[in-house]
C-alpha positions as CSV (number, residue, x, y, z in Angstrom):
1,X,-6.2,-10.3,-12.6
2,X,-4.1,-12.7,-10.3
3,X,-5.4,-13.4,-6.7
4,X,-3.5,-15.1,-4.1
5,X,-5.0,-16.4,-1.3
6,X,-2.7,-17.6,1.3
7,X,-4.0,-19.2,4.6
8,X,-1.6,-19.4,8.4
9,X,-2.2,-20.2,11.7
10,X,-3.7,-17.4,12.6
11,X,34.7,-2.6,23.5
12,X,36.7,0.0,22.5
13,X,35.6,1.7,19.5
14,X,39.4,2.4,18.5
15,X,40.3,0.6,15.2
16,X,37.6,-1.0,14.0
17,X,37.4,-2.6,10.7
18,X,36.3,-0.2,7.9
19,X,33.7,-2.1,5.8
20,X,32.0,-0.2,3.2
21,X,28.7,-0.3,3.2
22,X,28.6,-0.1,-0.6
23,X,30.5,-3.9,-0.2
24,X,28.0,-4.8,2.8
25,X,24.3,-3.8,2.6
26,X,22.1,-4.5,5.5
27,X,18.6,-3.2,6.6
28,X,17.1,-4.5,3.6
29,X,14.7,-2.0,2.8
30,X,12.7,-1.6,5.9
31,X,9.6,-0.5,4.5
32,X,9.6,-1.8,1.1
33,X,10.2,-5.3,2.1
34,X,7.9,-8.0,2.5
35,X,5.9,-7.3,5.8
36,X,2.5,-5.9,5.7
37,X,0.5,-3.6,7.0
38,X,-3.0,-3.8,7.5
39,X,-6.4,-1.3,8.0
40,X,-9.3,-2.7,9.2
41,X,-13.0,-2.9,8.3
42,X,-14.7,-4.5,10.7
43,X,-17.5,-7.4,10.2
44,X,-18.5,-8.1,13.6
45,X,-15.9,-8.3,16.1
46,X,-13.5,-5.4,15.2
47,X,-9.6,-6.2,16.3
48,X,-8.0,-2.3,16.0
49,X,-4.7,-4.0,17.1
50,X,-2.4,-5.7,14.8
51,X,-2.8,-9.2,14.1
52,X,-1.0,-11.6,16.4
53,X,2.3,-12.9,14.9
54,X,0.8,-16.4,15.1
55,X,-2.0,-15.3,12.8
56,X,0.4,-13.4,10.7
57,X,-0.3,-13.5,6.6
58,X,1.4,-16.8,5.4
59,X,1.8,-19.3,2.7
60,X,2.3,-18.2,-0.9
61,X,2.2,-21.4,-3.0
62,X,-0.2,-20.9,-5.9
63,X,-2.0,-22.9,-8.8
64,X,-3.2,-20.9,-11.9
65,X,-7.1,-21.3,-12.4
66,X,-9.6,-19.1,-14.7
67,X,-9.8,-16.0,-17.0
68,X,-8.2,-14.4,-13.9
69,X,-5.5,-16.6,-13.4
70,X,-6.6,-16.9,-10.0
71,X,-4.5,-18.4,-7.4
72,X,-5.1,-20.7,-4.5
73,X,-2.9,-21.8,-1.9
74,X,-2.8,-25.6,-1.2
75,X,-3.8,-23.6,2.9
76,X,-6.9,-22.5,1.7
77,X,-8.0,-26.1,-0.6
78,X,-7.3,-27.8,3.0
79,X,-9.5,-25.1,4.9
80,X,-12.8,-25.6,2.2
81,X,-11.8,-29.9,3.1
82,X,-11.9,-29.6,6.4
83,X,-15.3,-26.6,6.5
84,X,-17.7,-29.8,7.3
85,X,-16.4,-31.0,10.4
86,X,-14.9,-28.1,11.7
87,X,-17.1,-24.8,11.2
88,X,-15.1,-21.6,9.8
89,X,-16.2,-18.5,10.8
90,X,-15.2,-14.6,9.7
91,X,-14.6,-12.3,12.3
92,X,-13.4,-9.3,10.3
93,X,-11.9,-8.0,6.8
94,X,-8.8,-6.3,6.8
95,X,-7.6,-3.8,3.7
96,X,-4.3,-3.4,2.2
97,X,-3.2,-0.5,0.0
98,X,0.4,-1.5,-0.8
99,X,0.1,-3.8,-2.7
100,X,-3.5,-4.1,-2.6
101,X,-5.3,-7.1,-0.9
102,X,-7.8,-8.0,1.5
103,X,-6.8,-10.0,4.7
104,X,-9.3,-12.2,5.9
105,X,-9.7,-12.8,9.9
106,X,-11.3,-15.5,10.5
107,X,-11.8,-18.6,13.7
108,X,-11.9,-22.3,13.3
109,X,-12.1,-24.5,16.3
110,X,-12.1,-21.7,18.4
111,X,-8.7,-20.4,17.2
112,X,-8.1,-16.9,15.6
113,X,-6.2,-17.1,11.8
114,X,-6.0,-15.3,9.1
115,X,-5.3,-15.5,5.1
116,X,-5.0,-13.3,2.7
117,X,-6.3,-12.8,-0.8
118,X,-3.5,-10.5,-2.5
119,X,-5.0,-8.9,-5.7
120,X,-1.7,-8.3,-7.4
121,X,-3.0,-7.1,-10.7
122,X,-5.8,-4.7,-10.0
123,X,-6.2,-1.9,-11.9
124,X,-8.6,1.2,-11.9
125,X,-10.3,-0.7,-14.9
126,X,-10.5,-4.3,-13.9
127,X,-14.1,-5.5,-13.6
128,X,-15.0,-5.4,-9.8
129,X,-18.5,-7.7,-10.3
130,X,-16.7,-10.0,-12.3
131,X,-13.3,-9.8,-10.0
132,X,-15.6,-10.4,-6.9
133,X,-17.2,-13.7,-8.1
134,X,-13.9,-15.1,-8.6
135,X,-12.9,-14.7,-5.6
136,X,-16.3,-16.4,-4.0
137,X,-15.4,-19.4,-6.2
138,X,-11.6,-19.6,-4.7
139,X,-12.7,-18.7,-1.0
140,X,-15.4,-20.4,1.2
141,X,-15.2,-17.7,3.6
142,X,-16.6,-15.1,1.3
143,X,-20.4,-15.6,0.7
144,X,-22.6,-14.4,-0.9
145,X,-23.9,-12.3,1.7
146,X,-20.5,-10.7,2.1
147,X,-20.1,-9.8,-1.6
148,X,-21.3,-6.4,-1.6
149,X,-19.1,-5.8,1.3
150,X,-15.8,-7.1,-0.6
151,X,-16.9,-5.3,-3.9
152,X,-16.5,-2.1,-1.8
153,X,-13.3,-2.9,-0.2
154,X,-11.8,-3.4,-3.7
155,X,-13.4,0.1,-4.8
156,X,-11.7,1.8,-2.5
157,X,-8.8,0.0,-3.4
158,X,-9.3,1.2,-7.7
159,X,-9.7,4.6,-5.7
160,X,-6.4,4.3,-4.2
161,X,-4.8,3.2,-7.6
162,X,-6.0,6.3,-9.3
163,X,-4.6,9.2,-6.8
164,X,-1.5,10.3,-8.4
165,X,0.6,12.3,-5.8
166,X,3.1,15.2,-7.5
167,X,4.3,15.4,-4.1
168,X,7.5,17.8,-3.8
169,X,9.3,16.9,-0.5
170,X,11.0,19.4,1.6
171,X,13.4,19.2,4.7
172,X,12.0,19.0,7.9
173,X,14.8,18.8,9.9
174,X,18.2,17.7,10.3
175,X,19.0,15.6,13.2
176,X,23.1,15.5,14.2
177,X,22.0,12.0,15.1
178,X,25.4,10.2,15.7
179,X,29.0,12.1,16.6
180,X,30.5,9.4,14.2
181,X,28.7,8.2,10.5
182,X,25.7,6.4,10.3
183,X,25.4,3.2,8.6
184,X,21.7,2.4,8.1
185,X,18.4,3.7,8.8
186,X,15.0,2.1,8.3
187,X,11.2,2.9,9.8
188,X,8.8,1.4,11.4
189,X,5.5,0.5,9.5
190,X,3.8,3.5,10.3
191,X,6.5,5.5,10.2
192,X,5.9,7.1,13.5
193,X,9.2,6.4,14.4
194,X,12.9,5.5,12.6
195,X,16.2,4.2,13.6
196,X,19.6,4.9,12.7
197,X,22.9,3.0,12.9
198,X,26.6,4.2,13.6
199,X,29.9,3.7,13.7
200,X,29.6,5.3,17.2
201,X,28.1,2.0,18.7
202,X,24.9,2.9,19.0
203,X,21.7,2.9,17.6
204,X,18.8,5.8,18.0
205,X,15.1,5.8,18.4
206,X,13.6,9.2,17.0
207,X,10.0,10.5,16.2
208,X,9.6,11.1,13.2
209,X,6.7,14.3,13.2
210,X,9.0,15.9,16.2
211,X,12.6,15.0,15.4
212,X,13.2,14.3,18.7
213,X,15.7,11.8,20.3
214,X,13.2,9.1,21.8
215,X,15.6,6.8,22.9
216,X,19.9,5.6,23.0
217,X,20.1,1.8,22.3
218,X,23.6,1.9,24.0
219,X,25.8,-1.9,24.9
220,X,27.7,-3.1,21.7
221,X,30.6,-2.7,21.4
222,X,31.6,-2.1,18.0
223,X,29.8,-0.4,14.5
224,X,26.4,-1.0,15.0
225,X,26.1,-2.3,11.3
226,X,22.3,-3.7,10.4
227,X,18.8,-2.9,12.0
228,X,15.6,-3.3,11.8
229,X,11.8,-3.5,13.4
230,X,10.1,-5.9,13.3
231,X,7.4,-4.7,10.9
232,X,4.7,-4.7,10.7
233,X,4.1,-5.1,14.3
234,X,7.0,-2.2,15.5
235,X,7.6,-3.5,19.2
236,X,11.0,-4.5,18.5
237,X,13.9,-3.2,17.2
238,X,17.4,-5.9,16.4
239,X,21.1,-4.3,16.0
240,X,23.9,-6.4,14.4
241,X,27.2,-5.2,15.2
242,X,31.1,-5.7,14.5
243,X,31.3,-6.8,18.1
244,X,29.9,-10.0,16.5
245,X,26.6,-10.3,18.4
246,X,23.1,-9.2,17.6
247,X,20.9,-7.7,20.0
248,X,17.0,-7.5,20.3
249,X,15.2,-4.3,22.4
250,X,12.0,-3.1,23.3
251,X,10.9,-0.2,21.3
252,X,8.8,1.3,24.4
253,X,11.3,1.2,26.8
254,X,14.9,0.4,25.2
255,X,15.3,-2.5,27.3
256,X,17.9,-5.4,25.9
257,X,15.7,-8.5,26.0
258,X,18.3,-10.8,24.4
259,X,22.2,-10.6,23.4
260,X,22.4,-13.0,20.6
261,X,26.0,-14.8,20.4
262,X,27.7,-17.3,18.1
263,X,29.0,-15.5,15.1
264,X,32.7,-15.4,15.3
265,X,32.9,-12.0,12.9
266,X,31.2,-9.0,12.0
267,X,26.9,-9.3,11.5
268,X,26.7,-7.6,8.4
269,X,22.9,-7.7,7.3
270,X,19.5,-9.2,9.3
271,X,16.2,-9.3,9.1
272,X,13.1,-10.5,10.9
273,X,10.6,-13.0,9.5
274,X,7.0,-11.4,8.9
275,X,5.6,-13.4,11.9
276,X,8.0,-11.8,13.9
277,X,9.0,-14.7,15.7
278,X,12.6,-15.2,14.3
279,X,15.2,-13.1,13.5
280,X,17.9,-14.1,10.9
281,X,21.6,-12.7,11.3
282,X,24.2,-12.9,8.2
283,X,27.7,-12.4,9.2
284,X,31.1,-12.4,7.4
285,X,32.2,-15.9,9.3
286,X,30.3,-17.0,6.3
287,X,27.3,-18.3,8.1
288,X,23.8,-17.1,8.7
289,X,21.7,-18.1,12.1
290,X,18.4,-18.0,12.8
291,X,17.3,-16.7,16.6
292,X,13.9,-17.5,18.3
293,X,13.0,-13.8,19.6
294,X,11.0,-15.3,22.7
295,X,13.7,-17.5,24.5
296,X,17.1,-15.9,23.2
297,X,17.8,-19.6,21.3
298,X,19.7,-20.3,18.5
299,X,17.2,-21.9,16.3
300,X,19.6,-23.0,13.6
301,X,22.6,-22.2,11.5
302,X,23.4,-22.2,7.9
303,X,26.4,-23.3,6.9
304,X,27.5,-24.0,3.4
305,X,28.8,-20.4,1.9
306,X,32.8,-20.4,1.7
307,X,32.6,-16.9,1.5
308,X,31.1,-14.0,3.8
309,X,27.1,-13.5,3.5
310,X,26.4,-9.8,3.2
311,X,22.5,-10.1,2.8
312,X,19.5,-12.1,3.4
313,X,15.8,-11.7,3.2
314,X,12.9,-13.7,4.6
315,X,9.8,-14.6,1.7
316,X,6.7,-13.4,2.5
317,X,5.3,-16.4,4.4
318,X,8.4,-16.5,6.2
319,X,9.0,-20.4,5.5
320,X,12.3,-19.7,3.1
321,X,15.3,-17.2,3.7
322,X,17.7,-16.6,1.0
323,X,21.3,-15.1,1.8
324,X,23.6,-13.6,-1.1
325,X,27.2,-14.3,-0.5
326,X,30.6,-13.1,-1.7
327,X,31.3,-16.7,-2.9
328,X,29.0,-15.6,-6.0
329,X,26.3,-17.6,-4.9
330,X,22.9,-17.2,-3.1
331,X,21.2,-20.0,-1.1
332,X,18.0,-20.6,-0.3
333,X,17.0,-22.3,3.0
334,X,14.0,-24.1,4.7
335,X,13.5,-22.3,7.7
336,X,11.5,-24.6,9.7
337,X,14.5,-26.7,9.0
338,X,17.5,-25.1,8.7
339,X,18.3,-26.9,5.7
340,X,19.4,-25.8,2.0
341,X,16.4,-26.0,-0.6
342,X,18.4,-24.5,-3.7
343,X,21.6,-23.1,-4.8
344,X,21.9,-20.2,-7.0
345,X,24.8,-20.4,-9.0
346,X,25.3,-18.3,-12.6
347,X,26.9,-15.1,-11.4
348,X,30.6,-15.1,-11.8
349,X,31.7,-11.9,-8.6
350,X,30.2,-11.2,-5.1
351,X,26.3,-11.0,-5.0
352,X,25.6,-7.4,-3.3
353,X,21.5,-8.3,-2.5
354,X,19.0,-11.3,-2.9
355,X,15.6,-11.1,-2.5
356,X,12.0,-12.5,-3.0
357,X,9.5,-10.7,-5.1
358,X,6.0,-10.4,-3.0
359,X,4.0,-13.6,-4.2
360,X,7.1,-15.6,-3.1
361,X,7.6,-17.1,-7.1
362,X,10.9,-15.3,-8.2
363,X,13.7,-14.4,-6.6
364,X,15.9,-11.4,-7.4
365,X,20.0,-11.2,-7.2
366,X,22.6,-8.3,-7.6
367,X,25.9,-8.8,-8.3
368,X,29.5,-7.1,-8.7
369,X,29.3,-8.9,-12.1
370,X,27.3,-6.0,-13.4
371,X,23.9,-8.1,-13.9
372,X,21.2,-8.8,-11.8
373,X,19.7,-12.6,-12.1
374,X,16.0,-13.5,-12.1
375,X,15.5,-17.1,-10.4
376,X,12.1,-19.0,-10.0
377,X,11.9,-19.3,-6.6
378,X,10.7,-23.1,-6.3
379,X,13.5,-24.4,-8.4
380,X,16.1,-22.7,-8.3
381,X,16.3,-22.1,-12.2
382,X,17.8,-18.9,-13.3
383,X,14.9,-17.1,-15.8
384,X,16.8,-14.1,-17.0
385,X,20.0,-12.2,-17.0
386,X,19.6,-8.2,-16.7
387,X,22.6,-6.9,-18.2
388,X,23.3,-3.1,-19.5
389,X,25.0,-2.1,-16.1
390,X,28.7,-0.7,-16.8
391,X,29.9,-1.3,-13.1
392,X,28.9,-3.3,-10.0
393,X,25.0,-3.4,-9.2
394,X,25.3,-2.2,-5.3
395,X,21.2,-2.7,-5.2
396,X,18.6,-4.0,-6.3
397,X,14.4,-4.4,-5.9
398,X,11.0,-5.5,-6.4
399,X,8.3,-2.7,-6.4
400,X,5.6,-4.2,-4.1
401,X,3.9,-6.2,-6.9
402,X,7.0,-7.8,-8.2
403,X,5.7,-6.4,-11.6
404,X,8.8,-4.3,-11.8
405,X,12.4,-4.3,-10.9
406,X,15.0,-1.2,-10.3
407,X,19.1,-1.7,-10.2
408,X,21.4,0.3,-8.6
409,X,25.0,0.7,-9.9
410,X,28.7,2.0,-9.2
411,X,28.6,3.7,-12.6
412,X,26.6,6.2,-11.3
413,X,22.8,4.9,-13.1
414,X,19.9,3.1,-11.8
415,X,17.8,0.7,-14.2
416,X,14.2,0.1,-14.3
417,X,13.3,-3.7,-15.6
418,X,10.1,-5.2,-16.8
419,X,9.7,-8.3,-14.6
420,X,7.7,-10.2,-17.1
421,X,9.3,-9.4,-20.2
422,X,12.6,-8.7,-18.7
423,X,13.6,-5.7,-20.7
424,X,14.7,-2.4,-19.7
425,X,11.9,0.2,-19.8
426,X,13.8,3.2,-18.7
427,X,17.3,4.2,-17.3
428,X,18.2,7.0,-14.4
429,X,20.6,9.2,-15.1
430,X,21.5,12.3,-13.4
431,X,24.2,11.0,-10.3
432,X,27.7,12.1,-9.9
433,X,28.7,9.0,-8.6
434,X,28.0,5.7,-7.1
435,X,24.6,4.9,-6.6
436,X,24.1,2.2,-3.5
437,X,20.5,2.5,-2.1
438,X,17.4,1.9,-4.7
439,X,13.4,1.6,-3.6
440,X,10.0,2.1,-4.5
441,X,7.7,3.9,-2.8
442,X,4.4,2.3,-2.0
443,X,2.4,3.3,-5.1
444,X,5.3,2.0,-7.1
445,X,5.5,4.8,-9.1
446,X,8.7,6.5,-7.7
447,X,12.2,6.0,-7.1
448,X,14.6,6.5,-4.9
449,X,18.0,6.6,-5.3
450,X,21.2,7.3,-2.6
451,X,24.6,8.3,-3.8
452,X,28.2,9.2,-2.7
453,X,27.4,12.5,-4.6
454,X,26.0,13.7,-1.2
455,X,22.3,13.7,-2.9
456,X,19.4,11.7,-2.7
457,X,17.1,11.6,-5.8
458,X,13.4,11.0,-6.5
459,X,12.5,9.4,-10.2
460,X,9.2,8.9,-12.2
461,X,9.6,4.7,-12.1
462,X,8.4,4.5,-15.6
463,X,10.1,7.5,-17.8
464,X,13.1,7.2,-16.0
465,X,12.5,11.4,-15.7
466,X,14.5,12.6,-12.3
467,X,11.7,14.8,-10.3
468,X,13.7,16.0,-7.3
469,X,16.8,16.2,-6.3
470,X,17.7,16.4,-2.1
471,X,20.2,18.4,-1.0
472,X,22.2,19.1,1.6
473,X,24.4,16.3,2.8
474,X,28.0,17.1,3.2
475,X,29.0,13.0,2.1
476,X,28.0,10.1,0.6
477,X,24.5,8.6,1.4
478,X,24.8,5.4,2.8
479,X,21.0,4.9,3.4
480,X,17.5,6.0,2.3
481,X,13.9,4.9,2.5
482,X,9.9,5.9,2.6
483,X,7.7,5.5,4.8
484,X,4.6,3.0,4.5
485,X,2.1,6.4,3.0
486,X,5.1,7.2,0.5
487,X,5.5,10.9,1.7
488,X,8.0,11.0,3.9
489,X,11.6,10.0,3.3
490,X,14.5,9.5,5.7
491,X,18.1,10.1,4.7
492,X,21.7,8.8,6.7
493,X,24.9,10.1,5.2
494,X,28.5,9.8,6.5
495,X,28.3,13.1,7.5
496,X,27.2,12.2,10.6
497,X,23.8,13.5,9.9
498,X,19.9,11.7,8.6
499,X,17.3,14.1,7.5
500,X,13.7,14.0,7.5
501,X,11.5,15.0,4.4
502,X,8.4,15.7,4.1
């Protein structure tokens, strides 16, 4: 069983450009990303609302300890230090299905903060009296007098593990969202509510049990390229655009807080960090910036591709942000810096995705070479090759444990890996063409795929055995993604048209 425990303080649209989004892939998988969402069991003080982006989950750096291979942040070794002088004391637990954990809420020195103890590796089977004592020995905060309460949390977490959903989706509703093609569309945690992109300059707020329009973010003025909330929190919504800026709104009201400017060419990708403080942009001037959300800054730029950057992705603490670049390389940078920690060079054409895998130890790149890479995240050392791909890999993913890894591929096939032995366990076939959206769903045990056969597929993650097939789009499928629950599913196509299943 591996535990983490992670401690933090608590125009004219005439003529644009036509960039296909197969070549530029932002909105990196809104809900399968790294951001977290959190329900509550309350000790003492309960706290219904979300935590407070200064108490959001944070550091990942782990040492290996025990039968378990238990994990302890350096955070949490300089929290049990520090107990004697400065009292700790927990204020609530918080669970987490996907992927399971418990959050710990907690005050020292009169200040709210959190950490989190991620239990990557549980299983219906694994030992709960055994699992429980383990974590007593890594965490101060869990006594012995809270025990019983953890051993119940993680119960109904085995409980969760062994519901097996043979969940057939059907169309809700379609929504003709856009009078021009979407780009992108991605939820909020909940998955109350969704956004879509389009070339029409715009992007839309809609509820997602109605179908209704809730709100018209309307002021670039270009293709509104790459958007996103910023989960888990959901109060913000940013839009990057070929007009060259990014923009940041309020979900409630569709206000424009800020108008970020300083790229000099198309955003192409962005992405909040999980405290929700900062909000990267990637652009194809070849540089990425970072944005404080509060003041409208620029925090810092990252300079150093020679080629455009078509993706980028925040780690799970937020303290590191890769971006994947059509100069074959990916970076990764120090975000309380701005400066480069590690270059990631092996892949020999454009890289179409980079990201981190949850526990913030690998990172994962696609590429037009036909292979993804496997990097350890602290040094920048490339771990495996995953070849087999006939044609460019247009995506790629973690599932939320990092235990597995699905590729997605311009010959029409989607791949699933093992992430610890790197081989292939199963291949998808079934597509007509292109394949250029791949995700998990929550419970990691389905697929799903977008093509530019007009379809939308769901797959069994481990036999590779397609279960569903959506119809109805009249073109390609730029864009597709689940919900936080894993049964609902959004879908954008160039026909002008997303589509809600349920």
């Amino acid at each position: 069983m591996q535990i983490q425990v992670a401690g933090t303080r608590a125009g004219a649209l005439s003529g644009p450009r036509t960039l296909e989004p197969r070549f530029i892939l932002g909105a990196q998988r809104q809900m399968l990303g790294s951001y977290r969402a959190w329900t509550q069991v309350a000790l003492r003080e309960p706290r219904p609302q979300a935590p407070h982006p200064r108490s959001a989950p944070g550091a990942c750096a782990c040492v290996p300890a025990s039968r378990y291979c238990l994990a302890v942040s350096m955070a949490t070794n300089l929290l049990r230090e520090g107990s004697g002088s400065r009292k700790m004391k927990l204020k609530s637990l918080l669970l987490r299905y996907y992927p399971p954990g418990i959050m710990l809420e907690y005050e020292k020195s009169g200040e709210l903060k959190t950490k989190s103890i991620d239990l990557l590796d549980l299983s219906p089977s694994t030992d709960v009296s055994a699992l429980v004592e383990e974590i007593q020995r890594a965490e101060p905060l869990i006594t012995a007098s809270r025990s019983h309460q953890v051993k119940l949390l993680i119960q109904r977490l085995q409980d969760k593990l062994r519901q097996h959903s043979d969940h057939k989706f059907e169309l809700f509703k379609v929504l003709r969202a856009h009078i021009l093609p979407l780009t992108n569309v991605a939820l909020n945690k909940s998955g109350s509510c969704f956004i879509t992109g389009s070339y029409d300059r715009t992007c839309k707020v809609w509820d997602t049990a109605s179908g209704g329009e809730l709100l018209t973010l309307d002021g670039h003025r270009n293709v509104v390229y790459a958007i996103a909330f910023n989960n888990p929190y959901g109060d913000k919504i940013a839009t990057g655009s070929f007009d060259k800026t990014c923009k940041l709104w309020s979900v409630e009201t569709g206000k424009c807080y800020h108008t970020f400017r300083g790229h000099t060419a198309e955003i192409v990708c962005l992405s909040f960090n999980p405290q929700s403080t900062l909000v990267a942009t990637g652009s194809m001037d070849t540089m990425a910036k970072l944005w404080d959300i509060q003041n409208g800054e620029e925090v810092f730029t990252l300079t150093g591709h020679s080629a455009e950057i078509i993706s980028l992705s925040f780690n799970t603490s937020g303290d590191r942000i890769i971006t994947g670049s059509f100069d074959h390389t990916a970076v990764v940078w120090d975000t309380a810096t701005g400066r480069k920690v590690c270059n990631l060079i092996g892949h020999c054409a454009e890289i179409s995705s980079a990201l981190f895998n949850w526990d913030c130890s690998m990172i994962l790149t696609g590429s037009m070479d036909k292979t993804c890479m496997l990097w350890d995240a602290t040094s920048g050392k490339c771990m495996a090759t995953l070849t087999g791909h006939d044609d460019e890999i247009l995506d790629c993913c973690f599932d939320y444990t990092g235990k597995l890894i699905a590729t997605a591929s311009a010959d029409g096939t989607a791949r699933v890996f093992s992430a610890a032995t790197r081989k292939c366990i199963t291949k998808l076939e079934g597509h007509e063409g292109e394949i250029s959206k791949i995700s998990f769903n929550p419970q990691g045990n389905r697929l799903l795929t977008g093509s530019s056969d007009k379809t939308a597929r769901i797959w069994d993650a481990q036999t590779g055995q397609c279960l569903q097939v959506l119809r109805g789009h009249t073109d390609e499928i730029f864009s597709c993604a689940f919900n936080y629950k894993g049964n609902i599913i959004i879908t954008g196509s160039k026909d002008n048209t997303c589509r809600i299943w349920h």
